[in-house]
N, C-alpha and C positions, 0 to 999 in steps of 0.2 A: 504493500500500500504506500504511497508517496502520498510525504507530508510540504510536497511544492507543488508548485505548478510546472510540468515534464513539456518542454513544447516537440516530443520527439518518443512517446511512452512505445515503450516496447510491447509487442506481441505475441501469441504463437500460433495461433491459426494461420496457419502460410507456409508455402513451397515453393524451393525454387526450383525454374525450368533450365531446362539447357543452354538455352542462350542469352540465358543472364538476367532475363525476368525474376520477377516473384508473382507467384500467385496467392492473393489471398482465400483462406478459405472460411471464414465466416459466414457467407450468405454467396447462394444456389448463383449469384453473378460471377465467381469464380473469377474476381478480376485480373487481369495479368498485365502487371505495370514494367514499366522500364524504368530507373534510374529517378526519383522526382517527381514523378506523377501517383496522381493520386486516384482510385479506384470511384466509381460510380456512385457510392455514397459521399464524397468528397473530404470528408474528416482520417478514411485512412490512407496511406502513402508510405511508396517502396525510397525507403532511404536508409543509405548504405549496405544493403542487400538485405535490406529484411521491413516486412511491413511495420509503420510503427503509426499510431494513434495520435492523430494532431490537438484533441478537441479534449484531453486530459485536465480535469475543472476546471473546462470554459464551458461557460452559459448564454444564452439568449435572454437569460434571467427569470427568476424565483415569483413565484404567485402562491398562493393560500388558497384554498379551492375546498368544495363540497366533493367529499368521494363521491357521490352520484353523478358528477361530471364527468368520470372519467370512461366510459360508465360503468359503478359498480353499484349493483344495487343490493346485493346480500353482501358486503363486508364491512361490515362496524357502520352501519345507515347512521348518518346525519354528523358524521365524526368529520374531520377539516386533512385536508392533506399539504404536504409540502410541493410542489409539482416545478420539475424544469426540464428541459431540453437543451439541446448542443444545435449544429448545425447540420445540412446534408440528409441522407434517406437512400436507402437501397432499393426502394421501390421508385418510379417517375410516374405515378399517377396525376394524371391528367386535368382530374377534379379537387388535389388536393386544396383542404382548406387552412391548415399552416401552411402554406408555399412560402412566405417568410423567412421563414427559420427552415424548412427543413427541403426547399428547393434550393435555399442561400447557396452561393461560393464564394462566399466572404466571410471572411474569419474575424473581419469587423464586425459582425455579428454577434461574435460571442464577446461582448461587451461586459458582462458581467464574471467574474470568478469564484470559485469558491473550493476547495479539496473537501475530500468525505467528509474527514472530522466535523467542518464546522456547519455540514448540511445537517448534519446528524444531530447534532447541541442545537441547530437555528431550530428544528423542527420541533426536538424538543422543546422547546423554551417557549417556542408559540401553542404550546398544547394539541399538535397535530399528530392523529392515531398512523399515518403515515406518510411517505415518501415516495411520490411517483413520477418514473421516467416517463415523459409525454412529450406531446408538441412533432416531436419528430419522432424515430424508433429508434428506440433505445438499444437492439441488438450491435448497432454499426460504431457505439462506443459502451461497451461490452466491459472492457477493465474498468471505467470510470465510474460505469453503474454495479458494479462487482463490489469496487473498496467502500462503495459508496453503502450499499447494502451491507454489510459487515460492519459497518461502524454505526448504521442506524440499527441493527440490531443490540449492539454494545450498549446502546441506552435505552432498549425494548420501542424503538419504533421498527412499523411494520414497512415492506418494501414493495412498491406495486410497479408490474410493467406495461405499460401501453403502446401494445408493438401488435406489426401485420406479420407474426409470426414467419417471417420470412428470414430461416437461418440455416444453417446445417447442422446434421448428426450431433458432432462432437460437441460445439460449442454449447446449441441448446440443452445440455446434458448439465454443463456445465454453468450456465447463466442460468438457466430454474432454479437451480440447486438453491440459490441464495435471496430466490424471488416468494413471496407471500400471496399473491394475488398476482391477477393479470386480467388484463381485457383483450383480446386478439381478434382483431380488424380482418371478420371475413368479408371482402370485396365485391365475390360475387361467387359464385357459382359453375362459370366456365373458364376454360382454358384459354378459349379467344376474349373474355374480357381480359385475363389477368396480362395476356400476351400483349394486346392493342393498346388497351388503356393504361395500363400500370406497366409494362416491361417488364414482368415476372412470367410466374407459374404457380398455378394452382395448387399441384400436390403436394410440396414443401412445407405450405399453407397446413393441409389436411396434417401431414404428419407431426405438428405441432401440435395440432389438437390431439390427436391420437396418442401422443408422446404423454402431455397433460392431463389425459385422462386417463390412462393405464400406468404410468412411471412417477408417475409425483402425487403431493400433498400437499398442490399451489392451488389454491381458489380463482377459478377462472369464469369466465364471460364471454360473452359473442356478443359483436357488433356489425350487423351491414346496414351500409348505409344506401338505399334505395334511389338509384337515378331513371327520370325518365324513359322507357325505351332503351334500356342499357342492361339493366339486370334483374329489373323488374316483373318479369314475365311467370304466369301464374305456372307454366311447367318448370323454370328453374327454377320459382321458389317452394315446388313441389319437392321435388329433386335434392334439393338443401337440406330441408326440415326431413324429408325421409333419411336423408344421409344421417346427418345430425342424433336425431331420435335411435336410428338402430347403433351408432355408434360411439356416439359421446353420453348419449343418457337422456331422460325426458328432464332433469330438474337440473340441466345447466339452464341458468340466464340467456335467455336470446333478446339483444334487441334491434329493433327494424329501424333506422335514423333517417329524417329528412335532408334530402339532398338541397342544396342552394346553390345557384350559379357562380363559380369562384376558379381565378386562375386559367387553365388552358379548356375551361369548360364551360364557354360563356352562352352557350347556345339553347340550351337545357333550361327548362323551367322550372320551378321549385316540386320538389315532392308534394303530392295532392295529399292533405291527411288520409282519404278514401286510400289511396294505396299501400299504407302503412297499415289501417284496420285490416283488409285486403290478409297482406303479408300474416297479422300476427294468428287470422282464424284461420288461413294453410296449417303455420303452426301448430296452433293447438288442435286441427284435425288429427295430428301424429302423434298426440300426447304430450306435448311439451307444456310445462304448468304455469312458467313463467317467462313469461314474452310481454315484449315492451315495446312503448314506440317513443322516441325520442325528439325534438327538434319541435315539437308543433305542441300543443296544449292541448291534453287529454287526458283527466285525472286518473280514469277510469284504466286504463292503455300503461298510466305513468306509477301506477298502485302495486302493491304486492298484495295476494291473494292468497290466502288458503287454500291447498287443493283441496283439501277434506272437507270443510264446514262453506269454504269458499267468503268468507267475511275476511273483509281490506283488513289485514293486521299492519299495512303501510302504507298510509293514503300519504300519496307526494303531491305538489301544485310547483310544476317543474323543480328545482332543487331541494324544496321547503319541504319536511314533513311535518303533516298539520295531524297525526296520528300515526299512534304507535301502541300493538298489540302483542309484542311477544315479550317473553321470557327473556333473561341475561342468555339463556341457553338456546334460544329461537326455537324456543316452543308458542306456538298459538295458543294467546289468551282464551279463546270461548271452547278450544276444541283438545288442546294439546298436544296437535301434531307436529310434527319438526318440522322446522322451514328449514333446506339447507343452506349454507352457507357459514359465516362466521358474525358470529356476535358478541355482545357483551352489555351489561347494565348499563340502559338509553335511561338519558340524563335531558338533553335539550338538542335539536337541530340545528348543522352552522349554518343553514339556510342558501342562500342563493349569492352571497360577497362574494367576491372574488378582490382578493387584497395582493397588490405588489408588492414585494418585499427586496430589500437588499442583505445580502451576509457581509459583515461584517466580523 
């Protein structure tokens, strides 16, 4: 763990080729640099024969956020997180809506500083249940959020990652290890979206999920975000939720998110709420118990439900919980069934702030 700032942090995901490349192997991009360049997520780069990590505590900068922002909605509900990102992304989606920060290639960007330690004390000190890599994906600086998670556990904060699970084998093995939560940005559903619009692949995607739900004891969540005419389509979100349900489980989190026109995707009209309802009753066709729609106001859509007695034991009004019926243990008040997820004695809601913060 480095207690500076490394403008040159070493790595080990990487191999070198024959003719003097390296390739990094972090993520399914496999990039293969010469001498000085820096790979497709733009924060790593082959210098002096070996990948090393540019964006080692630098920030975009530090915000205080509602976990249900992120979106998590069974993990510690209504608790404050510390939330930052670096610069760059391994995915080039088309629609992203941080392009800011995580289309940037500018390291002017990372404006802000800060090393684990003092992320870990900052969080602490503001009363936040935890610490979440967001904004960009957090896999493409991997060391940064490793020591960083290590050190927020040293003072019992939790570590959440908000990534388009886009990594390889080993690493992933190795970056969960240290992760508490996660929310992982499924995109869509086909191969030609992930190909066209994003510059990836699909199955990378899948086997992250699959990784997280057989090999670990991270609390996880699904997000797709619903675009016009793109991925919307009531056969692939057939296709999904069947995937989903036989393979991850009926009581992961799914939530359906409203698309807005932003960045290289300006043509697209805002997600209709009708299509998000749409989305979450395919879902729950399949069995899935808790599905959610995001981006638009819908208390009903935005609630946590009982499956057994089916009574709101988490009425939201977008971040705000205006009711709260479970147990420290997330058991349901009227009925006793277990909600899954992670909980603990609810106290009061951070509501809907969103506070900038500087470390110091």
């Amino acid at each position: 763990m480095a207690d500076t700032l490394v403008e040159h942090f070493p790595t080990k995901y990487w191999h070198q080729v024959d003719d003097g490349r390296v390739c990094c192997d972090v993520c399914p991009q496999h990039c293969t640099l010469r001498e000085g360049k820096r790979g497709s997520c733009f924060v790593r780069m082959h210098h002096k024969g070996e990948i090393v990590l540019t964006s080692y505590g630098r920030s975009s900068g530090f915000c205080i956020d509602p976990i249900e922002k992120k979106p998590l909605n069974h993990f510690y509900p209504g608790s404050s997180v510390l939330s930052f990102g670096t610069a760059g992304c391994n995915l080039s989606c088309q629609f992203c809506q941080n392009w800011d920060m995580s289309k940037s290639r500018q390291l002017d960007t990372l404006c802000a500083t800060a090393i684990p330690e003092q992320l870990a004390i900052s969080a602490k000190q503001r009363n936040c249940k935890s610490l979440a890599f967001t904004y960009n994906d957090p896999v493409i600086f991997m060391e940064y959020a490793i020591d960083t998670a290590i050190a927020a556990k040293e003072v019992g904060i939790k570590s959440v990652a908000v990534s388009a699970g886009y990594i390889c084998d080993e690493p992933r093995i190795e970056f969960y290890q240290h992760m508490d939560a996660a929310n992982i940005d499924l995109k869509a559903f086909t191969e030609r979206f992930y190909h066209k619009v994003c510059h990836g692949h699909l199955q990378p995607v899948l086997e992250t999920l699959l990784y997280l739900k057989n090999e670990t004891q991270v609390w996880f969540e699904i997000t797709t975000l619903l675009i016009p005419d793109e991925n919307d389509s009531e056969q692939e979100l057939n296709e999904m939720c069947q995937w989903i349900a036989e393979n991850i489980g009926l009581e992961v989190p799914l939530h359906f998110s409203a698309f807005h026109p932003d960045f290289k995707m300006l043509d697209k009209g805002k997600t209709p709420i009708a299509t998000l309802l749409k989305a979450r009753k395919i879902a729950q066709s399949y069995g899935l118990k808790f599905v959610y729609c995001g981006n638009v106001f819908d208390v009903d859509s935005d609630s946590t439900h009982c499956p057994n007695c089916q009574h709101p034991v988490i009425a939201r009004n977008w971040y705000e919980i205006s009711e709260y019926h479970l147990t420290e243990n997330g058991n349901c008040q009227h009925c006793g069934q277990q909600i899954p997820g992670r909980f603990s004695e609810f106290s009061n809601s951070f509501g809907r702030k969103r506070i900038p913060i500087a470390i110091i």
